[in-house]
N, C-alpha and C positions, 0 to 999 in steps of 0.2 A: 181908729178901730175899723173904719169902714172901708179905707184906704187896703189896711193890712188884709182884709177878710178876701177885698177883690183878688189882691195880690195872691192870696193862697189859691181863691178859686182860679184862677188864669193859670198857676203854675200845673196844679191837678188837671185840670184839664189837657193842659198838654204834654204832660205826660202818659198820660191814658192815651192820649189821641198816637202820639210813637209806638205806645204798648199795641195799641193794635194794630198798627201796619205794621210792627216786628211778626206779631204772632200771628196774622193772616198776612201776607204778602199778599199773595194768589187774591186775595177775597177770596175763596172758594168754602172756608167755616162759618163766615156769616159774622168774625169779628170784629171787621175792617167797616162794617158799616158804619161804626163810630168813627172812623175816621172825617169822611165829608161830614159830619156833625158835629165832631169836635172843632175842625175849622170855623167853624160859622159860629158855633160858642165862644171861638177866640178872638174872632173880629168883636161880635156881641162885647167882651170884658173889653177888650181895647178902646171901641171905640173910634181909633184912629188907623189909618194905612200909613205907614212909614215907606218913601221911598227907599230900594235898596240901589245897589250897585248894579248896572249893565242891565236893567228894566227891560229896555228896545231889545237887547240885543237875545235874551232869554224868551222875550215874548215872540221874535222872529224861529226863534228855534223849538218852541216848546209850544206852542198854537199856532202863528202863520203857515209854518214854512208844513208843519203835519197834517194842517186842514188841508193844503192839499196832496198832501200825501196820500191823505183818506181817499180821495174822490180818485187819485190816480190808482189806487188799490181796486176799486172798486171799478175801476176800469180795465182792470187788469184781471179781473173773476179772483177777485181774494175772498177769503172767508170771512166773513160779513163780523160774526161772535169776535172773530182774533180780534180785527180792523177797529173794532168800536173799544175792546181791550187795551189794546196799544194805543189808541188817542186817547182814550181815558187816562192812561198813567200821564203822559205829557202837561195834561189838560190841568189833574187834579195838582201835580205838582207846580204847576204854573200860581194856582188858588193856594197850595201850603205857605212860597215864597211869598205870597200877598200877605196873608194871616200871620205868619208868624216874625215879619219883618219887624224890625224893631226892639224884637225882645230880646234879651243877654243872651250872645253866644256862650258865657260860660252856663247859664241854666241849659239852653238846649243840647249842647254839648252833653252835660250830666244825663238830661231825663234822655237823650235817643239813646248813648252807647248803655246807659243802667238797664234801657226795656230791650236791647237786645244783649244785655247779660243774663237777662231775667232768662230770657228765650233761651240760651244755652241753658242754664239750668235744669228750665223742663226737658229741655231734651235729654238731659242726664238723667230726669227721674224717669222716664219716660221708659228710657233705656232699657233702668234697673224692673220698671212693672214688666218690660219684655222679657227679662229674663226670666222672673216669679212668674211669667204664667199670667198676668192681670189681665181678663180679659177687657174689649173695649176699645183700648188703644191702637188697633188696626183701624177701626172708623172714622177715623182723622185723617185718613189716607189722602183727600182730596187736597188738604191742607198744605203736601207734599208725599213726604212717603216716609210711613209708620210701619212696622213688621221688621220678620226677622228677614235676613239674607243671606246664600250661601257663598262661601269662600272656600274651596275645595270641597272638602268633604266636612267641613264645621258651621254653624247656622250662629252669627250675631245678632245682634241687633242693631235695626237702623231706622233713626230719627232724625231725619231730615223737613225743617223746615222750610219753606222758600226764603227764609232771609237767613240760612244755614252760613253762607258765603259772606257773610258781613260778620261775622264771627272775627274774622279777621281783624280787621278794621278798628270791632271795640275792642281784642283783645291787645291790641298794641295802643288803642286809648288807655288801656290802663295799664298797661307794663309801662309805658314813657312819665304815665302817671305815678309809678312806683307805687300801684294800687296790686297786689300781686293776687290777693284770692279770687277776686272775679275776672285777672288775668286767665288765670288755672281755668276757672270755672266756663271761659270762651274755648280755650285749648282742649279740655277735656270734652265740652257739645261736640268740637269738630271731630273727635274720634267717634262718639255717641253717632252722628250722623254721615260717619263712614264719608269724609271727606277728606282723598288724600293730598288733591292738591293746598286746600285751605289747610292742612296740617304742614307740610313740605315749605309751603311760604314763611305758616308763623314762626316754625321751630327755628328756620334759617335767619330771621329775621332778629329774634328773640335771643336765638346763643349771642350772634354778635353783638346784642344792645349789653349781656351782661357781661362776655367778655372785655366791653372797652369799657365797664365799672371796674373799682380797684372795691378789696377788703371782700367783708360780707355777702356784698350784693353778686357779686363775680361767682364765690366755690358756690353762693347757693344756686344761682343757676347753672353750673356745671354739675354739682349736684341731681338737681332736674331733671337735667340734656339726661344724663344717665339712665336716671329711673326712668320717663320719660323709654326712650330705647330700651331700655331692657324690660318693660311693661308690653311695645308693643311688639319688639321679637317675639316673645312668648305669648304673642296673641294671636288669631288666624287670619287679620287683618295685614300681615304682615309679607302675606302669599305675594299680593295687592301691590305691595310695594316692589316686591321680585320682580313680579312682573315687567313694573316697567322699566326697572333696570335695566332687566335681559332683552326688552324688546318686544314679550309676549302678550304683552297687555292687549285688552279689546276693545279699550277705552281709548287709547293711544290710536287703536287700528281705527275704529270708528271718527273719530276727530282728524284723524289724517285723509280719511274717505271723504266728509264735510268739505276739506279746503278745497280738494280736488274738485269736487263737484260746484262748490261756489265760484275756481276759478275758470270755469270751463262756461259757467255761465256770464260772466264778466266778460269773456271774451266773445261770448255770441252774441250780449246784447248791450252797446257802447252806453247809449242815451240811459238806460236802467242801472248801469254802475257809476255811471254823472250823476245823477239829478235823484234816484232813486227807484225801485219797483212799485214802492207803494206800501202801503200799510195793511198787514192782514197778507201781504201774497205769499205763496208758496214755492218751493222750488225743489227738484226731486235729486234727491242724497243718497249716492252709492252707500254712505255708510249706514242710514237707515231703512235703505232698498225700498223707501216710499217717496213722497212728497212733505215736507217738513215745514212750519212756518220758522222753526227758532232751534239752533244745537247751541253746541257746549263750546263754540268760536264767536263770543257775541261783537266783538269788535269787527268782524270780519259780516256778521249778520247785519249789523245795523246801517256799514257800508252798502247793502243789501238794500235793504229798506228803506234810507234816507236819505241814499244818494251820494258820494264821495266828498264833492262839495261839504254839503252840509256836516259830514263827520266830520273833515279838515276843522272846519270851525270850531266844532261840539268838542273834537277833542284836544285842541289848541287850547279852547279854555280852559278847560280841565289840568291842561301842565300847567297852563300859565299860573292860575290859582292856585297849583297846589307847591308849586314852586316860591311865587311868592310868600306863603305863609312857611314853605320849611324856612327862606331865608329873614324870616322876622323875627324882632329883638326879644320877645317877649316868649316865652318857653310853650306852656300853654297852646298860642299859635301856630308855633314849631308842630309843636305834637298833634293837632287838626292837620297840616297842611302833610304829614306822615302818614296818615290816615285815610286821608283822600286819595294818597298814589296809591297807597296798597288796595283802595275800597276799587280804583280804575284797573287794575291790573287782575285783582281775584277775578270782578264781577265777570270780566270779559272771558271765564271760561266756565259757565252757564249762562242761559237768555235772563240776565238779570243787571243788564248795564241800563237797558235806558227804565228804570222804574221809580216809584218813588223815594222809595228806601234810597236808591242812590244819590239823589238829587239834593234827598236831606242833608245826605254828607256831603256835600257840594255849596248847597245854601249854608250853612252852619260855617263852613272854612271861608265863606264870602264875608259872611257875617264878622268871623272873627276879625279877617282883613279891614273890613271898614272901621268896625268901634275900635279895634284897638289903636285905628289910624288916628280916631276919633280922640280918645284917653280913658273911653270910659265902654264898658262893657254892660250895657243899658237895658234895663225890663221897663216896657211903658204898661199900664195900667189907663183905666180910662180917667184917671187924673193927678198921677202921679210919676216921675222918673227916678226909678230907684237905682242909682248904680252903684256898678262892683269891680274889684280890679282887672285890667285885663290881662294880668300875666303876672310872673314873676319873673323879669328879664335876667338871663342867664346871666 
C-alpha cells in the first residue's frame, strides 16, 4: 500500500511539474514556479539518481560550456535579465534530466504530450472567452499573447502560448498513437493561436500519415484535410496564408531581414560565430530596425549565441537521437524519435530551441532509447521498480 501511494504521489507530481512548464514557458505567470519544486519533490519520492545516457557529454553542453558563455556575454555588454534567462533554461534542464532519470519513458511520454494537450485546449477555450467578450483574458499577455488580432479588415482571436510551437510535436504523439481527439484538439490550439507554420508542418505531416493508412483511417482523414481547408478558407486567417504564397508576407519579409543581418554579422566577427557571442548579447536586425536578443530563426540564433562548434555538437545529437529511435523496433519509440525531429525543426522558427520544454523532448526520446535497449520501460520509486512494456514492435 505504501509502495503504491509513493508510486501515485511521484506520478502526480510529475505531471503537474510538465503542466507547468507547458502552461508558463516564459515563467512570466508565476506557474512555473512549481516547476524547480516539483523537481526536488521528485528526487525527494525517488530517493535515488539514475545514471542516464551521455551525462559528460549534456553536462559539457548544457552547464560547462554556457557558464562560460555567461561571462563571455557579460563581456560583451549583454543584457544582464536575458543572460541569467538563458543559463537558467540550460541549467534547470540540466537538474530535470537528474530528477527525472530513471522513470518510464512511456509515463513521461504520456504526462508531457497530455499537459501540452491540455494547453491547446485552453487555448481553444480561451479562444472562444475572446470571442464572447470575456473579459480578463488579455491579462495573461505576459504569458505570451492573449487578445484579438487583425487580418485585413477582420479581428480573430489569438492565443498564443510560449509552448504554442510544441503543439506540434504532441499532436503527432498522438496521431502515430491513433489517439485522434487530442490530435484535433493540438491542431485546432494551432489555429486558436494563429500559428501558421505549426499548422502548415502538421497538416502536411498528418495527410500523409493517413494517406499511407488503408480503409477507415485513410477517407477519415481525407475527410478532415477537407473540412480542415474549407474551415480555414472561409476564415480571415486565410489572408495569412496568401500572403505567403504570393510573396507578401511580412513575416516572411521580416525573417528574411534577420538572416541577413545575422549573416553580415558572422562575417564581421570570426571568433563570435566559432566559439559563440555570449549569452544575453544582442545584435541589431534590419528586420526589427532595433537590437534583438532572440527572432523567429533560432537555429541560426543559437549559432549566435553558442558558438558554431558547439551547435555542430548540440545539433548532431539531436539527429543522432532522433534518428535512432525513428529506426527502432518497438513503435512507441518510432513515434518519440518522430517527434523529436518535428519538435527540432518547428522550435527553430521562434526563440524556443534551446529551452526546457525542448530538452524534455530530447531527454524522454533518450530515455526511450536506453530502457527499451534495456527491455523494460522502468518507474523507480524510492523502493520499488515497477515495469512496463516498451513498445509494441511493429
Amino acid at each position: 500500500m505504501r509502495v503504491a501511494a509513493a508510486d501515485t504521489s511521484l506520478r502526480s507530481i510529475v505531471f503537474l511539474t510538465m503542466l507547468s512548464l507547458a502552461l508558463d514557458a516564459g515563467g512570466t505567470i508565476g506557474i512555473r514556479l512549481f516547476f524547480p519544486i516539483g523537481l526536488f519533490l521528485i528526487l525527494l519520492l525517488k530517493r535515488k539518481i539514475v545514471a542516464f545516457p551521455y551525462g559528460l557529454l549534456l553536462f559539457y553542453l548544457m552547464v560547462a560550456y554556457p557558464t562560460c558563455l555567461y561571462f563571455i556575454g557579460l563581456i560583451r555588454n549583454a543584457n544582464l535579465e536575458v543572460a541569467v534567462s538563458q543559463y537558467r533554461s540550460t541549467v534547470f534542464s540540466w537538474a530535470m534530466f537528474i530528477a527525472l532519470s530513471g522513470i518510464s519513458y512511456v509515463f513521461l511520454a504520456r504526462a508531457f504530450y497530455s499537459s501540452i494537450a491540455l494547453t491547446a485546449f485552453l487555448a481553444i477555450v480561451l479562444a472562444f472567452g475572446l470571442i464572447l467578450g470575456v473579459p480578463g483574458i488579455e491579462s495573461f499577455g505576459t504569458g505570451g499573447y492573449f487578445g484579438m488580432r487583425g487580418i485585413g479588415e477582420s479581428l480573430i482571436p489569438n492565443v498564443q502560448f510560449r509552448s504554442t510551437l510544441f503543439f506540434v510535436p504532441a499532436g503527432l504523439y498522438f496521431l502515430l498513437s491513433r489517439k485522434l481527439l487530442p490530435f484535433y484538439i493540438c491542431f485546432i490550439g494551432l489555429i486558436a493561436a494563429v500559428s501558421k507554420g505549426g499548422m502548415i508542418f502538421l497538416f502536411i505531416i498528418s495527410s500523409l500519415f493517413f494517406l499511407a493508412n488503408k480503409g477507415h483511417m485513410r477517407w477519415f482523414g481525407l475527410v478532415s484535410a477537407v473540412l480542415i481547408v474549407f474551415f480555414l478558407y472561409n476564415y480571415p486567417l486565410w489572408e495569412s496564408f496568401r500572403e505567403i504564397y504570393t510573396g507578401e508576407s511580412r513575416t516572411v519579409e521580416v525573417r528574411l531581414l534577420h538572416y541577413e543581418s545575422l549573416m553580415k554579422l558572422f562575417s564581421e566577427d570570426h571568433i563570435g560565430f566559432v566559439f559563440g557571442f555570449g549569452l544575453g548579447t544582442e545584435f541589431y536586425s534590419t528586420g526589427a530596425g532595433f537590437a534583438v536578443t532572440g527572432i523567429e530563426l533560432d537555429h541560426l540564433n543559437t549559432i549566435r549565441k553558442y558558438g558554431l562548434i558547439w551547435s555542430l555538437v548540440f545539433f548532431g545529437f539531436i539527429i543522432s537521437i532522433s534518428l535512432r529511435a525513428i529506426s527502432s523496433r518497438f513503435s512507441d519509440v518510432r513515434t518519440l524519435g518522430v517527434c523529436l525531429a518535428a519538435a527540432f525543426i518547428v522550435a527553430g522558427t521562434n526563440p524556443v530551441l534551446i529551452s526546457p520544454i525542448f530538452f524534455l523532448i530530447l531527454f524522454v526520446t533518450m530515455q526511450a532509447l536506453d530502457q527499451s535497449g534495456k527491455g523494460s520501460g522502468s518507474v523507480q520509486t524510492s523502493s520499488v521498480l515497477v515495469a512496463s512494456s516498451p513498445g509494441v514492435a511493429a
